[in-house]
C-alpha positions as semicolon CSV with decimal commas, in nm:
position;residue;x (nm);y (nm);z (nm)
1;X;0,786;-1,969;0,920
2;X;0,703;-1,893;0,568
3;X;0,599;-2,126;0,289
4;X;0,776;-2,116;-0,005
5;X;0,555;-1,933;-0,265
6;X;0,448;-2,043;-0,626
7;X;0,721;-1,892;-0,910
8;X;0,494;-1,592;-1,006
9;X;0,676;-1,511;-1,309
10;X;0,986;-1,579;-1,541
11;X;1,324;-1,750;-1,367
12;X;1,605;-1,525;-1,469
13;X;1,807;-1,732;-1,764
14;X;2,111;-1,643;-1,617
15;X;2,088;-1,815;-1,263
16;X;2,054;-2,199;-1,250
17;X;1,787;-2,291;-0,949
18;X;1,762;-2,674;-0,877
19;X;1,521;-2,791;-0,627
20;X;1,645;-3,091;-0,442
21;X;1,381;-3,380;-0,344
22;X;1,432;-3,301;0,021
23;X;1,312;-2,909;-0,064
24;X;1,594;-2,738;-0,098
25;X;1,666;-2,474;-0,333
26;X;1,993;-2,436;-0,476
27;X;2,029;-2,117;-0,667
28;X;2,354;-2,008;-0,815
29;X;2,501;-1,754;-1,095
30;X;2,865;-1,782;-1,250
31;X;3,059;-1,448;-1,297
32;X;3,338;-1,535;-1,555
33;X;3,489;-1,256;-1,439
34;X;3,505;-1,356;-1,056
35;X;3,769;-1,572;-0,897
36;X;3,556;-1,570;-0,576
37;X;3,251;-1,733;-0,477
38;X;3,007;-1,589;-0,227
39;X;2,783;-1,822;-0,043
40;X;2,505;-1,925;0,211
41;X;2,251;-2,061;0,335
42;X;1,937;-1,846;0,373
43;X;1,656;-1,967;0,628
44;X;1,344;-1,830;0,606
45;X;1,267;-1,750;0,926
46;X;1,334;-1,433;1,146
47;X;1,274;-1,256;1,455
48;X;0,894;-1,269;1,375
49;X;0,909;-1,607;1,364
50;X;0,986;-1,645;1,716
51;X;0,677;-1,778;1,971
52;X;0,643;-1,501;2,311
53;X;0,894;-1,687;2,505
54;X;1,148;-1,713;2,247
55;X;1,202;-1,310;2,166
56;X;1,565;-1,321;2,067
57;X;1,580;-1,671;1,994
58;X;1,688;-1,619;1,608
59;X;1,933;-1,376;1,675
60;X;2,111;-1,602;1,951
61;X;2,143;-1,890;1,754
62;X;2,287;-1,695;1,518
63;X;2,547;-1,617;1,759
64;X;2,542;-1,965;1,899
65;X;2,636;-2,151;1,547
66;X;2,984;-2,035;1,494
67;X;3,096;-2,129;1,875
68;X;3,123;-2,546;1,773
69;X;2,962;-2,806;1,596
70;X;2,967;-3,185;1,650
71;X;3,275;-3,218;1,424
72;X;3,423;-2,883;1,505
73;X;3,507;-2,659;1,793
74;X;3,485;-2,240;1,764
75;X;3,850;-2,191;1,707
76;X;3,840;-2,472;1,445
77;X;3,554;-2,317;1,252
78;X;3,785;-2,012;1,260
79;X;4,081;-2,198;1,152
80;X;3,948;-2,370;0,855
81;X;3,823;-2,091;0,685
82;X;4,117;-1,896;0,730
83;X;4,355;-2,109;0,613
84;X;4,201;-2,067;0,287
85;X;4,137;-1,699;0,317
86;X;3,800;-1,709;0,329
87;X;3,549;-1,544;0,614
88;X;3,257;-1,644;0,734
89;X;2,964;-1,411;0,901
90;X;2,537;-1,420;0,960
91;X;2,248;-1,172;1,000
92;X;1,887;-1,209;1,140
93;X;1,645;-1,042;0,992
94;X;1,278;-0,948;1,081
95;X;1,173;-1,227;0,820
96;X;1,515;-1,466;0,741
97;X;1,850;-1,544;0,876
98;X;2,139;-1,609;0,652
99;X;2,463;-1,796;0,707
100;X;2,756;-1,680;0,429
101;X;3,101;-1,750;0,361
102;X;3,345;-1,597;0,112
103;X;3,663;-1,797;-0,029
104;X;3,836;-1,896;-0,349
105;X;3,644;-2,053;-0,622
106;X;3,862;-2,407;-0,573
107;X;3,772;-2,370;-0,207
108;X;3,369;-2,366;-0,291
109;X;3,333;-2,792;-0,120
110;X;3,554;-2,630;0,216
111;X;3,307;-2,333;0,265
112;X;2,987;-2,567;0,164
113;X;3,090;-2,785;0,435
114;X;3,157;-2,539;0,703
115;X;2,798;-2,427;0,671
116;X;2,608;-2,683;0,608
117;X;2,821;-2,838;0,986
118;X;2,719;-2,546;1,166
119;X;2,380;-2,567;1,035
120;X;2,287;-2,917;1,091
121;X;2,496;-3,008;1,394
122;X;2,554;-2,728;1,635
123;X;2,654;-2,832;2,001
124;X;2,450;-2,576;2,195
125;X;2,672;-2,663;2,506
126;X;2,557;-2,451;2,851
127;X;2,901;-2,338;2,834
128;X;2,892;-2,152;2,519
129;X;2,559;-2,016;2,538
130;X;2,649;-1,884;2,878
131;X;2,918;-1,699;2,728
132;X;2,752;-1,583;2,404
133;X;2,425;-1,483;2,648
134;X;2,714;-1,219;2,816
135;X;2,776;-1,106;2,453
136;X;2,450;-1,057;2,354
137;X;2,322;-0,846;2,677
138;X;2,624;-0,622;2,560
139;X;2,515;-0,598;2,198
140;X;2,186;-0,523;2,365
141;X;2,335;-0,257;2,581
142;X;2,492;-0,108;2,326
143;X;2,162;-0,035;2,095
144;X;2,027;0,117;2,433
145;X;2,296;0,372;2,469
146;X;2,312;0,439;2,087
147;X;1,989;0,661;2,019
148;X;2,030;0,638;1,625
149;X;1,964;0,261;1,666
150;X;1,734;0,244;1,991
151;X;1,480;0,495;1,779
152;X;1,420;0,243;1,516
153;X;1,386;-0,038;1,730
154;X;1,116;0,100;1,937
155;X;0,948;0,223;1,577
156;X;0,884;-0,069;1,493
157;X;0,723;-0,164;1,819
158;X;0,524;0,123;1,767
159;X;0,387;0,061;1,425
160;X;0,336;-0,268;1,479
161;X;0,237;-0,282;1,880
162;X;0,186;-0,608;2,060
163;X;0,316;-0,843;1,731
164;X;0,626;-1,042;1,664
165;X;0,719;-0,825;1,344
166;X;0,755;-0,504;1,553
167;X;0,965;-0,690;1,866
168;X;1,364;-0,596;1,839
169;X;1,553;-0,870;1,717
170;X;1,802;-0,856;1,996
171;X;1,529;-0,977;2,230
172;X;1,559;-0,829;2,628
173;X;1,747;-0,882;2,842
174;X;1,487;-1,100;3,040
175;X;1,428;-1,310;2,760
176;X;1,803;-1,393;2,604
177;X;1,899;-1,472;3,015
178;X;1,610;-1,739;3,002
179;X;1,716;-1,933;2,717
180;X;1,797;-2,262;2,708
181;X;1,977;-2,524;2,483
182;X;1,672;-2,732;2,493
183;X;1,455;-2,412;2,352
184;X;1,715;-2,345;2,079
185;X;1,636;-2,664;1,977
186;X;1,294;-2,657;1,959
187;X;1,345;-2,327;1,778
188;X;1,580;-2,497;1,517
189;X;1,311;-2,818;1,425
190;X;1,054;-2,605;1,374
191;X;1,202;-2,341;1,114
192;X;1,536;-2,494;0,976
193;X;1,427;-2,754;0,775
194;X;1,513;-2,807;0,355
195;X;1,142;-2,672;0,240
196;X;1,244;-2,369;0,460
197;X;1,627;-2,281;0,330
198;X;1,812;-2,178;0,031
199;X;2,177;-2,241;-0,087
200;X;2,304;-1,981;-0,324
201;X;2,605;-1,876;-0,446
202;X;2,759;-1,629;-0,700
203;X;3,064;-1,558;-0,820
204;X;3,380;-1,841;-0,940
205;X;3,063;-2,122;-0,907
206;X;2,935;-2,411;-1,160
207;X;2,567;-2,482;-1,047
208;X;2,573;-2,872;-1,065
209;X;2,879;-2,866;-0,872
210;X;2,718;-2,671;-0,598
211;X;2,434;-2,911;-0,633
212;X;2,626;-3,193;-0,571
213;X;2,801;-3,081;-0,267
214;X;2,420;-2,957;-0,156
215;X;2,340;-3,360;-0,173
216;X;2,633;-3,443;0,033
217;X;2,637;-3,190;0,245
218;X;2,306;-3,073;0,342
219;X;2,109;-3,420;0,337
220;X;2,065;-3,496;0,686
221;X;1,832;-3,135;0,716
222;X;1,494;-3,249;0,885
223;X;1,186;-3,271;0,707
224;X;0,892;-2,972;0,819
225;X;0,715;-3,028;1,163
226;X;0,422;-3,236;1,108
227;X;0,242;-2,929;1,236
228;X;0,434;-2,655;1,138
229;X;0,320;-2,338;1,318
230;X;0,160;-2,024;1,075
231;X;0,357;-1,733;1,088
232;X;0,145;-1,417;1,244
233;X;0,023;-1,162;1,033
234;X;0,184;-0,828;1,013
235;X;-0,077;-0,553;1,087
236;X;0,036;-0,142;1,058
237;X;-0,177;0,004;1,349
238;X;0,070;0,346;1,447
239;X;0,158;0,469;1,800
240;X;0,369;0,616;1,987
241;X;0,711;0,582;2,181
242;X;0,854;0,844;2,334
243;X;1,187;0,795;2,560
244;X;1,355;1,071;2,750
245;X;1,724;1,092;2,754
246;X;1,955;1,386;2,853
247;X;2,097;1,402;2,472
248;X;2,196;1,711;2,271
249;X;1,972;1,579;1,959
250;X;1,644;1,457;1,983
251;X;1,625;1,146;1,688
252;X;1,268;1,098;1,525
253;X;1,133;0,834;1,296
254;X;0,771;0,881;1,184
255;X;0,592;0,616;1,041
256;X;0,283;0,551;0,823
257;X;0,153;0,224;0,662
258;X;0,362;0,102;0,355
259;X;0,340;-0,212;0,119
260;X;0,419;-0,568;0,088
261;X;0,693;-0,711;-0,176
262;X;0,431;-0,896;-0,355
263;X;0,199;-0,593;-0,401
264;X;0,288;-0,452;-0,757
265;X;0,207;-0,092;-0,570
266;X;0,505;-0,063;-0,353
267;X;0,721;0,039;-0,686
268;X;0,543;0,342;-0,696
269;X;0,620;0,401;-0,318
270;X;0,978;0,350;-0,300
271;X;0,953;0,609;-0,590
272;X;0,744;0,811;-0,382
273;X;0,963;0,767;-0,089
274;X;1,325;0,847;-0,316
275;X;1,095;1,198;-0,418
276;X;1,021;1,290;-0,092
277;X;1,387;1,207;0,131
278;X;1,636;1,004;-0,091
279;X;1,927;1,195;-0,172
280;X;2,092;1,525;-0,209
281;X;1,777;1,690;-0,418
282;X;1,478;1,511;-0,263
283;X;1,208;1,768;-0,081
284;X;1,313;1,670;0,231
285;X;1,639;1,702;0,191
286;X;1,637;2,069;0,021
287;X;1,347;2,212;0,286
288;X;1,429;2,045;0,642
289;X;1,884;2,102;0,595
290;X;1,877;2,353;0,299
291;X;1,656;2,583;0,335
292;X;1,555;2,590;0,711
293;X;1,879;2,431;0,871
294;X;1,690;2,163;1,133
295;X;1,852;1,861;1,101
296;X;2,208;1,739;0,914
297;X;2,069;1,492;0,716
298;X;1,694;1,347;0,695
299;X;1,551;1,068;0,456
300;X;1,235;0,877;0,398
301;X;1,214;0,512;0,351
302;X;0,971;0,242;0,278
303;X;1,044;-0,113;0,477
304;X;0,846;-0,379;0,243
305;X;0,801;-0,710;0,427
306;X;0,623;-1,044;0,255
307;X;0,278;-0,930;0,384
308;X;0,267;-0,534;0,494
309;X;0,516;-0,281;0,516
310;X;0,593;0,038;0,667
311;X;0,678;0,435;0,524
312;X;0,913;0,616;0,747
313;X;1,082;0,963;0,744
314;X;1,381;0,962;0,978
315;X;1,605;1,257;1,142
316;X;1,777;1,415;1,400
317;X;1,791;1,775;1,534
318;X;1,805;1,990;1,796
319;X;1,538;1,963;2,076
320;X;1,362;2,297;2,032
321;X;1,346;2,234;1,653
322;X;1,168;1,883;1,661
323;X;0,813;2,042;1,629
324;X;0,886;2,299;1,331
325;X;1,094;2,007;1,162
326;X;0,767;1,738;1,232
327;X;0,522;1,943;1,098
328;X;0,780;2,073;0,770
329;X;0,857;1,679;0,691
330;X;0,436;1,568;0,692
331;X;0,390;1,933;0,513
332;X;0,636;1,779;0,276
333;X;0,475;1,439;0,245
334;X;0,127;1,599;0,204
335;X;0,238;1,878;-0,082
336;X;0,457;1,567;-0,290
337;X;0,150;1,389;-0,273
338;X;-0,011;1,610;-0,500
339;X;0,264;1,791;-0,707
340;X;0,531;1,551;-0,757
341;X;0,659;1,639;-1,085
342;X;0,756;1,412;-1,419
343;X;1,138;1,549;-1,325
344;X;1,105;1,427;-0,975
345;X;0,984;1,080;-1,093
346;X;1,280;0,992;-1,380
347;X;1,517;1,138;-1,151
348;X;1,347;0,867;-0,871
349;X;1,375;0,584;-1,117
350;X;1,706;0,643;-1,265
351;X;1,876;0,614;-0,901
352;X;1,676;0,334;-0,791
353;X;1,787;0,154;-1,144
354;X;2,159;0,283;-1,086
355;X;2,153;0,164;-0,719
356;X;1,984;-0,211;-0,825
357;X;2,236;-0,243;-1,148
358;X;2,589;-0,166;-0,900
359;X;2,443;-0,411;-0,620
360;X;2,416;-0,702;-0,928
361;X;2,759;-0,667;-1,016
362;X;2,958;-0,806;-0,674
363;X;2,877;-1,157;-0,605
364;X;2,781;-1,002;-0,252
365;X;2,507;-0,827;-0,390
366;X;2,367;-1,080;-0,636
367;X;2,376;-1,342;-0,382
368;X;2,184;-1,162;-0,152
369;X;1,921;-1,059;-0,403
370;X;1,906;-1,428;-0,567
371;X;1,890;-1,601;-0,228
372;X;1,600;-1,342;-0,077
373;X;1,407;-1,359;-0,443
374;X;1,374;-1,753;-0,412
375;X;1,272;-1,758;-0,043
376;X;1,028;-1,465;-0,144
377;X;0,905;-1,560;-0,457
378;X;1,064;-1,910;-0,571
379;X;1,254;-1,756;-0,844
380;X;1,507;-1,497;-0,908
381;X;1,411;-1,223;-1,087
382;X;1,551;-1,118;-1,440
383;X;1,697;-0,777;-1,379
384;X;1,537;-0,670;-1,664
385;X;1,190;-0,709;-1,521
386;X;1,262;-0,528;-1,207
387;X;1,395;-0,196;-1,427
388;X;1,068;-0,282;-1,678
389;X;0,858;-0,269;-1,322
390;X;1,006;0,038;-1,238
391;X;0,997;0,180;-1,587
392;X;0,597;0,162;-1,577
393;X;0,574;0,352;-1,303
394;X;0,347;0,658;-1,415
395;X;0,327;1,009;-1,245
396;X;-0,047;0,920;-1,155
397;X;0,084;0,600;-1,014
398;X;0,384;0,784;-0,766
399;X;0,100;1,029;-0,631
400;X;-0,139;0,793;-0,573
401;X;0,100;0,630;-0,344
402;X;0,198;0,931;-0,144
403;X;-0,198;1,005;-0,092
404;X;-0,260;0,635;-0,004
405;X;-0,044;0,716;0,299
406;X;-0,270;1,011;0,403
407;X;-0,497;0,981;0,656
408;X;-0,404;0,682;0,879
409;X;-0,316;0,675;1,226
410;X;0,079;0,831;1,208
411;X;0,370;0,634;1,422
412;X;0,625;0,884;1,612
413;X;0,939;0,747;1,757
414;X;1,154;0,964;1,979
415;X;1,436;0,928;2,157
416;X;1,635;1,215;2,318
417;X;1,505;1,511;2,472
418;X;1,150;1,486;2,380
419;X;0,944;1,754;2,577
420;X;0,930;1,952;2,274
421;X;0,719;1,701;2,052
422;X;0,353;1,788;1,942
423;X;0,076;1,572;2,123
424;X;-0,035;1,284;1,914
425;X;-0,365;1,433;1,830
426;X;-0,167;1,697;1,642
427;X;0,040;1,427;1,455
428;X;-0,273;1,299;1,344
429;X;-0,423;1,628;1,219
430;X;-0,075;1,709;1,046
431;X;-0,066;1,383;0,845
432;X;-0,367;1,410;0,670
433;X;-0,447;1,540;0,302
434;X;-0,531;1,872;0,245
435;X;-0,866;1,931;0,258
């Protein structure tokens, strides 16, 4: 579980955040434009959250929140939200889980209520989670026989071996069939409590409405654990995982050290990263598919979580090609590091601005951002200093971060045929700076 940090900055005048004495944060922006409202709860706690025995845990409750409350059975839930024509869904996260709901404006109390019920007063009977357990192993089943998703999954493992941030948030098998209502419980006291949540909405919304129906609503959340347990620290370390399969692509995913949200470097890296492998011009993009023809498509990312973060290239191609395209992408990496032009940059930061500006204008998008902002950072952050943040970015600044990336222990995640993959030692060599 995270604590909720200190505002670090300016609250963004156009979103109304209220505090409530319990600890919840209610964070809301009208759109006079909208006639919908978009909605949830955010909890700040994810699949890293989760103790050994509970790998999965997050994720299954998840599951386990829609299928009846004290008040309400499954098909009920269902019901009541469609009447309306509203829709309910959730995601877990590596670091939160969110509950949302869309619906009418008028229909804001209905959806508020829904939420806050399957929140607060889940049944957890044996006879639902026996069910949703059956789901689950097929959801998990499915990632296993999908090599574009298993790759990622083990990835993460890789980069960050032996810690809750790099465990799949599906959990195992072994661990979802051991799971008990009496464990979900002990899961929910510790990490959905008000200090640990966030209600936000955006869209046909007045704030001290939403407020109020936060009081009535949401009141009966528990206060923290009188001990409440310190989430792990993240630490990149780099590996290797490497699983066979009789496919006709082998898909890669190498990995080196990123940034955390609240280090005022990673701007320059998800520049840095949008340079190397984010769109139709990037290096990667024109070398690895235009000018050499080894993989359909191939991009670079950089995964910021609250306290470390991870730099990724990801692609797929054809077994005997995995070498020549490994050692192309970190020949990539290495030469942007030290040549990435002025061009390259403003072409970087206008699609990153373009990309942030569309996502504010849904209340989909906002709500997301608002919501994640406050659990991050206890504010939401004015728009305008995100695009000042990435305005400042200087050339010295993006090459920097590509050379700060040189020279640590590289992850390699493969799935597929993988015979044809350099030994590790070679990774290693390939992925440091010029000499």
């Amino acid at each position: 579980m995270a604590a909720p940090a200190r505002a670090d900055g300016p609250h963004d005048p156009d979103v109304s955040l209220t505090t409530l004495p319990s600890g919840l944060r209610v964070v809301s922006q009208r759109m006079d434009h909208a006639a919908t409202v978009s909605l949830g709860i955010w909890i700040g706690a994810g699949s890293r959250d989760e103790l050994p025995n509970e790998h999965g845990l997050a994720h299954l409750l998840e599951h386990m929140a829609f299928k009846g409350t004290a008040r309400r059975n499954a098909l009920a839930i269902a019901e009541e939200i469609e009447s309306v024509g509203g829709d309910l869904n959730a995601a877990t996260s590596v670091e939160y889980t969110c509950y949302t709901a869309r619906v009418l404006g008028a229909d804001l109390g209905l959806a508020v209520d829904i939420l806050a019920d399957i929140i607060t007063s889940p049944s957890l009977t044996a006879e639902e989670l026996k069910r949703e357990k059956g789901v689950i192993l097929q959801e998990i089943s499915a990632v296993q026989d999908t090599p574009d998703d298993l790759v990622y999954d083990r990835f993460l493992q890789a980069a960050f071996p032996d810690q809750p941030i790099g465990r799949p948030i599906l959990g195992t098998a072994k661990t979802v069939k051991g799971f008990t209502p009496d464990a979900i419980r002990a899961y929910l006291a510790r990490n959905y409590h008000a200090g640990n949540m966030v209600l936000a909405a955006s869209g046909a919304v007045e704030h001290d409405a939403l407020v109020a129906l936060a009081s009535e609503h949401l009141s009966k959340l528990p206060p923290p654990p009188a001990a409440p347990l310190a989430r792990e620290d993240g630490e990149y370390r780099g590996g290797e995982a490497r699983i066979g399969s009789d496919e006709e692509q082998v898909h890669l995913v190498l990995g080196l050290p990123g940034l955390p949200f609240k280090d005022g470097q990673h701007y320059p890296l998800q520049i840095f990263a949008s340079v190397l492998g984010g769109g139709l011009s990037s290096r990667l993009f024109q070398e690895v598919r235009e000018q050499r023809g080894l993989a359909y498509a191939i991009d670079a990312f950089h995964w910021p979580f609250s306290d470390c973060g991870v730099f990724g290239i990801g692609a797929g191609t054809a077994p005997e090609d995995a070498g020549e395209l490994i050692e192309v992408a970190l020949g990539c990496l290495r030469q942007a590091a030290e040549d990435v032009s002025e061009a390259e940059v403003a072409r970087a930061r206008a699609q990153m601005k373009v990309g942030l500006l569309a996502s504010l204008e849904s209340p989909g998008g906002k709500l997301e951002q608002m919501a994640r902002q406050v659990l991050l950072f206890n504010r939401a952050i004015p728009r305008e200093e995100l695009a000042a943040r990435l305005d400042a970015v200087t050339l010295d600044d993006v090459r920097a971060a590509g050379r700060a990336l040189l020279g640590h222990q590289p992850t390699i995640a493969a799935v597929g045929p993988t015979q044809g993959l350099p030994p590790a030692k070679r990774l290693r060599h390939a992925a440091r700076a010029a000499d």
